[in-house]
C-alpha positions in Angstrom: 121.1 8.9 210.6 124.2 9.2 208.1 125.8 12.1 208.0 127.1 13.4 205.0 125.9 14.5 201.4 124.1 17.3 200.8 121.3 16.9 202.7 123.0 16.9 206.4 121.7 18.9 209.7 123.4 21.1 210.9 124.0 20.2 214.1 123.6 17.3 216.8 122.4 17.3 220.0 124.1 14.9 222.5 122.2 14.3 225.6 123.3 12.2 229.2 123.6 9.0 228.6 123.5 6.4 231.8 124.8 3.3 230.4 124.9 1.4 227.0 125.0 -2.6 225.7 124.8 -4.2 222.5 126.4 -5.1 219.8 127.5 -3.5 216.7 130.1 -3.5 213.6 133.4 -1.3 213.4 133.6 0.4 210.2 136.3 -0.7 207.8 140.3 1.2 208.1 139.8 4.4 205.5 143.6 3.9 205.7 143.8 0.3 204.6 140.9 1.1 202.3 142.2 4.2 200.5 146.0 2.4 199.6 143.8 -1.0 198.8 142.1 1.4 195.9 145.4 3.4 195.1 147.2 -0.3 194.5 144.7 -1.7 192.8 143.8 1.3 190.2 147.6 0.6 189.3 147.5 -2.8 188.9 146.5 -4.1 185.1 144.2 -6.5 185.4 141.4 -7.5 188.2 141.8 -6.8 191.9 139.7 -7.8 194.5 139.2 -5.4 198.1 136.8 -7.1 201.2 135.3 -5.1 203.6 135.9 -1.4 201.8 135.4 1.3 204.0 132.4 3.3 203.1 133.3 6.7 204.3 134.2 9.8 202.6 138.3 9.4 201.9 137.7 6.2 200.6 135.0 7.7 198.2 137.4 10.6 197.3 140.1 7.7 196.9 137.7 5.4 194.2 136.9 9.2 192.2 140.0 10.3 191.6 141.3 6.4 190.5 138.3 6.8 188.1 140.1 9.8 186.8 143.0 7.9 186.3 141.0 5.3 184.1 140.1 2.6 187.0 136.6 1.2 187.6 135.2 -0.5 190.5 132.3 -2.8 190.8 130.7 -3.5 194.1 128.7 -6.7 194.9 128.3 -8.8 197.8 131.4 -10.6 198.0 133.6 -7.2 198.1 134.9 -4.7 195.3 136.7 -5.6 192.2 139.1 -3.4 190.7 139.9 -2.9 186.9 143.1 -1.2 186.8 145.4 0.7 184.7 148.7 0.9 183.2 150.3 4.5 184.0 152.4 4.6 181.5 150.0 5.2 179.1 148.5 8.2 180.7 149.5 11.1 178.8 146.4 13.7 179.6 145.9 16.6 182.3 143.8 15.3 185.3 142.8 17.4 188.0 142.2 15.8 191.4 140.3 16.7 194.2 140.8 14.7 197.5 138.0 16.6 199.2 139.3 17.0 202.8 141.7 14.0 203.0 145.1 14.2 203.4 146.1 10.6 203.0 143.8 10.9 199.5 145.8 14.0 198.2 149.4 13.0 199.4 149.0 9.4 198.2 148.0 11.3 194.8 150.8 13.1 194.5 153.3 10.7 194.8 151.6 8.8 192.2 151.8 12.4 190.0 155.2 12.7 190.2 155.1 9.8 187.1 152.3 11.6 185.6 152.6 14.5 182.7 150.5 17.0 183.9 148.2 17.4 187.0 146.5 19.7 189.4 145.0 19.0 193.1 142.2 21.3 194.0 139.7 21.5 197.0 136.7 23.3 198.1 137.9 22.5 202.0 140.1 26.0 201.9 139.5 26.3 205.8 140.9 22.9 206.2 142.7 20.7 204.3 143.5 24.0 202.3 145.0 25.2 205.3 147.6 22.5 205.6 151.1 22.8 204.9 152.7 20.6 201.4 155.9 21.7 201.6 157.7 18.5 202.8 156.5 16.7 200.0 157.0 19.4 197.5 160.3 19.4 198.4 160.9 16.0 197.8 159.5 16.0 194.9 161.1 19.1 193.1 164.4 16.6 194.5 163.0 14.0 192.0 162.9 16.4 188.9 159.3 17.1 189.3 157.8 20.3 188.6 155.6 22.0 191.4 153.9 24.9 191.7 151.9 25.8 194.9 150.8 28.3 197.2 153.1 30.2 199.3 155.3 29.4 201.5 153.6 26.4 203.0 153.0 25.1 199.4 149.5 24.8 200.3 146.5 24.2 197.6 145.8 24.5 194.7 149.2 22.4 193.6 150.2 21.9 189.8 152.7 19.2 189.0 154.5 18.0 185.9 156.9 15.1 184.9 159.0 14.4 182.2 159.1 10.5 183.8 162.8 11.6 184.0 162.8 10.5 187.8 165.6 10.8 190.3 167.1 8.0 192.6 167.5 9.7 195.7 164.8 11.8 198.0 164.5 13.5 201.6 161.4 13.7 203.2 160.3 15.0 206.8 158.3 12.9 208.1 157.9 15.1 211.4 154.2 16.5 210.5 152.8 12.9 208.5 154.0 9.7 207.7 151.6 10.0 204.4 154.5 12.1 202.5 157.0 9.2 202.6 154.1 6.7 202.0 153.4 9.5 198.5 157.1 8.8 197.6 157.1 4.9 198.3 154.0 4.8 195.7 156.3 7.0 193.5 158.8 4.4 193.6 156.8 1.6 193.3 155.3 3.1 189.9 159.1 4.2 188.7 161.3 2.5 186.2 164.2 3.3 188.9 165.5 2.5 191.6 164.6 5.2 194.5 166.3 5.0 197.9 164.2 7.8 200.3 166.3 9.1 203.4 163.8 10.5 206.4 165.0 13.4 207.8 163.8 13.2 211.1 161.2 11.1 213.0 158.2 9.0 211.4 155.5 10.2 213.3 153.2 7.3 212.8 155.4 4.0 211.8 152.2 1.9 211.3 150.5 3.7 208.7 154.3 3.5 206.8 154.2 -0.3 207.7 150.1 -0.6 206.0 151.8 1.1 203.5 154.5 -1.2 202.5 152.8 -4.5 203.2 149.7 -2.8 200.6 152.2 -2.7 198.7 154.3 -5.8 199.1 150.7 -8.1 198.3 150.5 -6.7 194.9 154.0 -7.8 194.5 156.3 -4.2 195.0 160.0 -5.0 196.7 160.4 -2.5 198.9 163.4 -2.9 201.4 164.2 -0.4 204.8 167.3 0.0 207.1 167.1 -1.5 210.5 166.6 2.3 211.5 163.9 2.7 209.7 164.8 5.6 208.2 166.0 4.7 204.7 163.9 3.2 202.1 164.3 1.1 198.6 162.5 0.8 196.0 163.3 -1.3 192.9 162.2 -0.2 189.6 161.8 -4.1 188.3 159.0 -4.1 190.3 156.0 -4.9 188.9 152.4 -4.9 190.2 150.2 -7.8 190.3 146.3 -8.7 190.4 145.8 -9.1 194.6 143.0 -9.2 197.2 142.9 -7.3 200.0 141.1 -7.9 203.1 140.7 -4.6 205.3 140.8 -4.5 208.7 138.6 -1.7 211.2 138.8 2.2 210.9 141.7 3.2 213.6 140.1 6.5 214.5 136.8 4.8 214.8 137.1 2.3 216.8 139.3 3.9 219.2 136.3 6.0 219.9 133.9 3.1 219.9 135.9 2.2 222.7 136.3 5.2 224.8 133.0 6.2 224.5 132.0 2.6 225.6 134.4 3.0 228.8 133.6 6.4 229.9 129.9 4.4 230.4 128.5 1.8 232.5 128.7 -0.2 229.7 128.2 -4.2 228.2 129.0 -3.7 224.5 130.3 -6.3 221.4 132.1 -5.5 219.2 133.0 -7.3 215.7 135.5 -7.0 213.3 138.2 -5.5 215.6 141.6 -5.2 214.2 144.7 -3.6 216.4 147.4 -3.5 213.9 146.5 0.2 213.4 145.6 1.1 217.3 149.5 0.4 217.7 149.0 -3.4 218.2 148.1 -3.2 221.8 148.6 -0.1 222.8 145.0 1.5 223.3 143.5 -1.5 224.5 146.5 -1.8 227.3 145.6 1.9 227.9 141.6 0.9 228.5 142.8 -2.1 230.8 145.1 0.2 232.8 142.5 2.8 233.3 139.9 0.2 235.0 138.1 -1.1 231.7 137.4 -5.1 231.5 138.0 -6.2 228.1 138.0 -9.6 227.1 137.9 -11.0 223.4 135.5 -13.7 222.1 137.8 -14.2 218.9 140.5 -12.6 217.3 138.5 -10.1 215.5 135.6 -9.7 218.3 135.8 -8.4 221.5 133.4 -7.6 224.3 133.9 -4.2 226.2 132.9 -3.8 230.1 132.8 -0.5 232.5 131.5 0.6 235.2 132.4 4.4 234.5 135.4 5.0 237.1 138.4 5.8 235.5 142.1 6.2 236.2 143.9 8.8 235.0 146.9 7.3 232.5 149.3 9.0 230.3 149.5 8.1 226.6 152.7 8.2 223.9 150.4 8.9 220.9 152.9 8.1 218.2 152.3 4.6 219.1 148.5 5.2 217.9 148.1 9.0 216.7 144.1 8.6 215.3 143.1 7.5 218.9 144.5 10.4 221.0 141.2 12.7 220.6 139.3 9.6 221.9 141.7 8.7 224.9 141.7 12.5 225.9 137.8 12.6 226.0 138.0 9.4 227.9 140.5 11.2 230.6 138.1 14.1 231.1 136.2 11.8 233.2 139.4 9.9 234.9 140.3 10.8 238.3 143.5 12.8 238.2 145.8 14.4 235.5 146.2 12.3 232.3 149.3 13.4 229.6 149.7 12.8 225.6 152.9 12.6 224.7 154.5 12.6 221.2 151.9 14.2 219.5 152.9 17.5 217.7 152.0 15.7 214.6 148.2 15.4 215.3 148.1 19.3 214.8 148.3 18.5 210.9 145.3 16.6 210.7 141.8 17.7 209.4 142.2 20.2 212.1 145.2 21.0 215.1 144.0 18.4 217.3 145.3 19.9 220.2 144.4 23.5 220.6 141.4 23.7 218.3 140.0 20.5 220.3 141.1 22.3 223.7 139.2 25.7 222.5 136.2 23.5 222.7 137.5 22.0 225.9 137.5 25.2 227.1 133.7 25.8 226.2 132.4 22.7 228.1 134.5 23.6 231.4 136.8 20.9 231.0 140.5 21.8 232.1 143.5 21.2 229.9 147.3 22.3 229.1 149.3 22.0 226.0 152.9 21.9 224.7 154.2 21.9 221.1 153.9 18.5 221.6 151.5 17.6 224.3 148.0 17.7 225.9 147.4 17.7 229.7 143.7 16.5 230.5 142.6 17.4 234.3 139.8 14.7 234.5 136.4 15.4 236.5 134.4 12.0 237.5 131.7 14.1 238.0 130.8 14.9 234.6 130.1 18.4 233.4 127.1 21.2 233.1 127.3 21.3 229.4 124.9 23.2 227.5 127.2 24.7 224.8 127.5 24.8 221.3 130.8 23.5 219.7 132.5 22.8 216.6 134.1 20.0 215.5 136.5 21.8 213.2 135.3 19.3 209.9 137.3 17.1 212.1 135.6 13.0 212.5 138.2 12.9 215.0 137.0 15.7 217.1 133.2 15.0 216.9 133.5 11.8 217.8 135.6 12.9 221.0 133.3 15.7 221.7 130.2 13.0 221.2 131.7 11.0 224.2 131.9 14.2 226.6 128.3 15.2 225.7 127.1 11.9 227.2 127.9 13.1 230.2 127.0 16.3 230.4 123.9 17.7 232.5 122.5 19.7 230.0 122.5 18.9 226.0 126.0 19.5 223.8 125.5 20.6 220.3 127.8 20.0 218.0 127.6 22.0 214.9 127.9 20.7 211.3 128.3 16.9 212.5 128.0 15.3 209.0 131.9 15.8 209.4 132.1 12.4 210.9 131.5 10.6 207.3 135.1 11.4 206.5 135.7 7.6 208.3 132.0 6.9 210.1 128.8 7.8 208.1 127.3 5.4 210.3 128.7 6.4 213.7 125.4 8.3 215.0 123.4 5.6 214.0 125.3 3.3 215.6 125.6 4.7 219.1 122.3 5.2 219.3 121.4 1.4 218.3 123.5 0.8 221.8 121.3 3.5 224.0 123.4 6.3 223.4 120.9 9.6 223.5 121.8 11.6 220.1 119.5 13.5 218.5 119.5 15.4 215.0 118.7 19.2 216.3 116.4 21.0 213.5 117.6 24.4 213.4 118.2 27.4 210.8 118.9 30.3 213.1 122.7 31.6 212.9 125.6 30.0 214.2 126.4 31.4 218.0 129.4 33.1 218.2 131.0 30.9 220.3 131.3 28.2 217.8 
């Protein structure tokens, strides 16, 4: 049950689900993953990644390196890397970073040291949708030509560089953290010195930290104020041959483990990692709300619950990919739950707060926003269910959704699921290995309109 490629169902039908137990894998971090690929594809010589994630960013990630002139060879120790040497690039490539965002603004920092290059995807009603124009401002800051769509500087994008590269940048950082993380890639690639200067807030300060110390292993200096607003890059910098070792997927293990607490539940799971879940942070929020979590070893944990839930608010900057999981999770707490901080999680693969509450809204489930929030009103009792909704070609939504339908009296279909292989090919398969009831629905009739 792996859901993506060409031959995917159209939707999935998730059924009530009493309780769950077992034990199963997280997937590895697309984030780590996808910068491990980016570093090493840079890096003359051999590189070595363990425990590459398998999902569909980290495939657009290893294609578009292959453009560049990297090649990757899997066996069963891990994936070795030959990389490139930039400099000697002096051809058009187009990329296409399918529906990722980290893939495509990765990319085009690394194309501001490139001659001539074009981004393109066939997602127009999603990534295609989503605004460019903090990073090509920053960029046309450096002496780098770009050319985009409207306003929003939205896709297709065409850049060109002379290498002629500025020392000094301003970035936004407001809507994503992955336009500075562009720019520090930029600098590490530059024959200059670069100093970056964030205009505002960093929205998610971990992924900028997974960024720098990806970077730092391959041998980049790359230096920060105690503010951490201003950032250096050193153009003697060079890289060098590393191995990475990647830790689990942030989005989906926080939805392992809400959909393991909203259950009566006695589940295992291995090769945790909490840097990315805001070291702490959504595993203090399970605790709080009445989970029992207790780990075996660092990087295994097992997962108790009986089901009853406290309401608890959440400051999502802390963790940003776990908020559609944690709000799914308060649908069934008892009393009013609030996420906090979280404007920025409506620049994702979809606007995680009112597309996600339009299907909220289907279901019966009540909820608020702000520019900034989401108010969940939680119901122990569960709900009727027997909808259709759409997970906005959003893993993070269908996943979220997938934990309310468990719970529902009558079945919740989710249309064009195969969505969830942007991080979790594997997810479906896996719940249902610990008892969840998921089923692929066989249907070619037209799309309700409520979806």
């Amino acid at each position: 049950m792996k859901y993506y490629g060409n031959n995917h169902p159209p939707f999935i039908e998730i059924n009530k689900t009493k309780s769950i137990n077992g034990s199963i894998t997280l997937p590895a971090s697309k984030s780590s993953s996808t910068r491990a690929i980016l570093t090493a594809s840079l890096t003359e010589g051999t590189s070595k990644i363990n425990n590459m994630a398998s999902g569909n960013n980290t495939t657009a990630m290893k294609l578009n390196c292959s453009r560049l002139g990297a090649s990757f060879n899997n066996d069963i120790t891990g994936t070795t890397v030959k990389g490139i040497d930039i400099r000697k690039i002096d051809k058009k490539i187009i990329f296409n970073p399918g529906n990722s965002g980290v893939v495509l603004r990765l990319l085009m920092g690394v194309s501001g040291y490139l001659p001539d290059t074009e981004f393109i995807t066939e997602y127009r009603h999603s990534l295609g949708t989503r605004s460019q124009s903090e990073m090509v401002n920053a960029l046309k800051l450096l002496n780098i030509q770009c050319t985009a769509v409207g306003p929003d500087s939205l896709l297709p994008i065409s850049m060109k560089s002379n290498r002629n590269i500025g020392n000094y940048t301003e970035i936004s950082c407001r809507k994503s953290s992955q336009f500075l993380s562009g720019l520090l890639y930029l600098g590490a690639i530059s024959e200059r010195d670069l100093q970056i200067k964030v205009t505002d807030t960093i929205t998610a300060p971990s992924m900028v930290h997974t960024t720098i110390n990806n970077l730092r292993k391959a041998g980049i200096n790359i230096e920060y104020d105690d503010k951490f607003r201003n950032f250096f890059t050193t153009g003697k910098s060079r890289f060098i041959p590393s191995e990475f070792s990647v830790g689990a997927d942030p989005a989906s293990t926080a939805a392992i483990l809400a959909l393991c607490a909203s259950l009566n539940s006695d589940v295992t799971l291995n090769g945790f990692f909490e840097e990315e879940l805001g070291n702490g942070a959504v595993v203090d929020y399970l605790i709080n709300s009445g989970t029992k979590i207790s780990f075996i070893k660092e990087d295994c944990l097992n997962i108790r619950s009986d089901g009853c839930l406290k309401a608890q608010d959440f400051d999502g900057s802390l963790a940003p990919d776990a908020v559609p999981a944690l709000a799914a999770l308060a649908a069934f707490a008892d009393g009013k739950s609030v996420f906090y901080n979280i404007e920025h999680i409506r620049y994702k693969e979809s606007d995680r707060i009112s597309d996600f509450r339009r299907e909220l809204d289907k279901i019966g489930i009540r909820s608020e926003e702000k520019l900034d929030q989401l108010m969940i009103y939680g119901n122990p009792y569960g709900y009727k269910g027997g909808v259709i909704v759409d997970g906005h070609y959003d893993h993070g939504l269908i996943m979220a959704l997938t934990t309310i339908g468990l719970h529902c009296d009558e079945p919740l279909i989710i249309s064009e699921p195969y969505h969830v292989g942007q991080t979790y090919p594997e997810y479906f398969a896996e719940i249902s290995t610990l008892g969840a009831n998921v089923n692929e629905l066989k249907y070619s009739g037209p799309i309700p309109e409520d979806v």
